[in-house]
N, C-alpha and C positions, 0 to 999 in steps of 0.2 A: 504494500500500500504506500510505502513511504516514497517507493521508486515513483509512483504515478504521480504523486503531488510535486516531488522535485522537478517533473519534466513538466508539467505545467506551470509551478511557479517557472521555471525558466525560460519555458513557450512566451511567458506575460511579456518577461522581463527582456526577450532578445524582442518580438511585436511591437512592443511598448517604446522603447528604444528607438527601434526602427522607422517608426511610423513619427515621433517624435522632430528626431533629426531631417525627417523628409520634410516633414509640414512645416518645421522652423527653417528651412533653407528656401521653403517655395514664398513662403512671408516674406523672409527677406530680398528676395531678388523680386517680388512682385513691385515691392518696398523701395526698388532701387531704379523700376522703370518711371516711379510718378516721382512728381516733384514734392518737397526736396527729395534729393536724391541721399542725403548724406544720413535720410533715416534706414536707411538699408544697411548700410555698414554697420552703424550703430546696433542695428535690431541683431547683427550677426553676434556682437557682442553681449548686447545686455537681451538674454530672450525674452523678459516679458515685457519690454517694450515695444515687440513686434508683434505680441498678441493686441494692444492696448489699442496701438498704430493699425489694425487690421479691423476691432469694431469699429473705430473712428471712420474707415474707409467704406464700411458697411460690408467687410467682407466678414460673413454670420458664418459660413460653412467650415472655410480651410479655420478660423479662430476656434470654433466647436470639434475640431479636428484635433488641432495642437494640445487644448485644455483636455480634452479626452486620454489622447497619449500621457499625458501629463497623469493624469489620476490612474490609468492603468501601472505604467511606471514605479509610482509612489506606492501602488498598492502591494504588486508583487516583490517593492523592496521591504516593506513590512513585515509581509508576508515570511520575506526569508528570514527579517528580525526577529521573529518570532517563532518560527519552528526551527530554526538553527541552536 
């Protein structure tokens, strides 16, 4: 049993990850085509400033995207806090 829960918390944690880093790259280069331009860079650095920058723009989906990765992430790091 213990095997099945390690490969899914890890399933969350590699998902979670993934999807993460996709949707915080696609903000900021989306970030980078509108004016200014110098919040794209910045968003590269400080991420939740490109989710912030992204309601502002009315972009509801890819930000509902990010925040999701975001709690998925969070959860399966718990997750291993806790049954580790």
């Amino acid at each position: 049993m213990r095997r099945v829960r390690d490969g899914i918390v890890t399933a969350a944690l590699v998902l979670g990850l993934a999807t993460l880093v996709t949707a915080h790259l696609a903000l900021a280069f989306r970030l980078l085509r509108r004016r200014p331009r110098w919040r794209g860079l910045v968003a590269l650095v400080v991420p939740p400033l490109a989710v912030i920058w992204a309601l502002r723009a009315g972009w509801k989906g890819i930000a509902a995207v990010w925040l999701g990765a975001v709690a998925v992430y969070v959860g399966a790091l718990i997750a291993v806090a806790v049954w580790s």
